[in-house]
Each structure stands twice: as C-alpha cells, then as structure tokens.
C-alpha positions in Angstrom: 0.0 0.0 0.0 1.6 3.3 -0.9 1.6 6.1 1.4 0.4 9.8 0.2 1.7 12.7 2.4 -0.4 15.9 2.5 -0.5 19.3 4.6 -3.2 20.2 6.2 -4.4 23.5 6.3 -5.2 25.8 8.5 -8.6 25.4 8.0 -8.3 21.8 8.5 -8.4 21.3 5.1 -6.1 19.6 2.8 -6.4 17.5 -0.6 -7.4 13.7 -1.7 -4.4 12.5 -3.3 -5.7 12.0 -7.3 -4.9 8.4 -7.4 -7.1 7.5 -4.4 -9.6 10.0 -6.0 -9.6 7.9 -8.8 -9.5 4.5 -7.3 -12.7 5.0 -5.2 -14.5 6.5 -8.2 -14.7 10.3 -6.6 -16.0 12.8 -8.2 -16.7 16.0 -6.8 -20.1 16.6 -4.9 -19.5 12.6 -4.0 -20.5 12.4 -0.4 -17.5 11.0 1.9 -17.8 10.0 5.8 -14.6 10.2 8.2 -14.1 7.8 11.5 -11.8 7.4 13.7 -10.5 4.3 14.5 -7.9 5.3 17.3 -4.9 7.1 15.4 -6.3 6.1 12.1 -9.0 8.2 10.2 -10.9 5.8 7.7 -12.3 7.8 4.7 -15.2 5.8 2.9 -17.3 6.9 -0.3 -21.0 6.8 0.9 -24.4 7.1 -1.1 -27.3 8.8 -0.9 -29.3 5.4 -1.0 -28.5 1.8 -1.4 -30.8 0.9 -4.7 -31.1 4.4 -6.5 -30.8 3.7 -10.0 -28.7 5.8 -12.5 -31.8 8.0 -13.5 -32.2 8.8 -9.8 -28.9 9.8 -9.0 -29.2 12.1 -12.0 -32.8 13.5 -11.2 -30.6 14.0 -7.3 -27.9 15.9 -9.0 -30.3 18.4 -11.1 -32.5 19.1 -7.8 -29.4 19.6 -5.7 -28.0 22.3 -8.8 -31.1 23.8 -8.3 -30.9 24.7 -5.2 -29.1 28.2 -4.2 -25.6 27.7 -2.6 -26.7 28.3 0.8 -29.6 25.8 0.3 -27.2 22.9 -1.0 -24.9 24.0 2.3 -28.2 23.5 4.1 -28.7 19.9 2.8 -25.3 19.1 2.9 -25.0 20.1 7.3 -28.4 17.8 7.2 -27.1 15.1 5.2 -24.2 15.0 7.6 -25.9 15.3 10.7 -28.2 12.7 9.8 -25.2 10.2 8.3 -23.4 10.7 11.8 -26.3 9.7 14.0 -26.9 6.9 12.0 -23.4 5.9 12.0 -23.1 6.4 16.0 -26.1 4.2 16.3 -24.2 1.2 14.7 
C-alpha cells in the first residue's frame, strides 16, 4: 500500500491524493464520511441510497444544482448530521 503525504491547512483542510480519488471512483459533490479508528481516520465513499438507479442519481444531482448555494450548504449540514447519527447508532 503506498503512502500519500499531504498538509493540512489551516482550515483543516487539505487534498485527496488523485490516485485514491480515482480509485474509489470520486467525483466532486461525492458524499464522503470520516471515522476514527484510534490514530487512524478511515475515509469511505458513501451514497445517498442503497438501490437508486442511474436516472435517480441524475434527477438528485439536477435538484441539488437547483438549489441556491446556501440551500445545497443547508442539505449538505443535514445530510451529515443525519449520516453521523446513524453511523453512532451502529
């Protein structure tokens, strides 16, 4: 397994290296979920739903760039919230 280095900012930001990008088939506006598993932070591609068929993701992706910016920021803190209480409740 090779072994990316990155900086993070100071925003806590910092970038996917493009190989792994590539490997897990992101794209931006993917959805990605973060855990901790004691020094180790596990970064997993997630989906909206489990069975959505490809005309479903794309009738998803033409409501979400209809939304304003503030309202996709809006479903994207909801999306989260809602992904980490169902992730806590595992």
């Amino acid at each position: 397994m090779k072994k990316y280095l990155r900086f993070l900012g100071i925003k806590g930001r910092t970038t996917i290296p493009l190989a792994i990008r590539f490997s897990l088939g992101l794209q931006t506006s993917d959805i990605i979920s973060f855990e901790q598993d004691g020094t180790k932070i596990i970064l997993q591609k997630e989906k909206l739903c489990n069975d959505c068929r490809s005309d479903e993701v794309a009738d998803i992706n033409s409501f979400i760039e209809s939304l304003t910016l503030k309202e996709q920021r809006d479903v994207l803190v909801a999306l989260t919230l809602k992904l980490s209480e169902r992730t806590e409740n595992k």
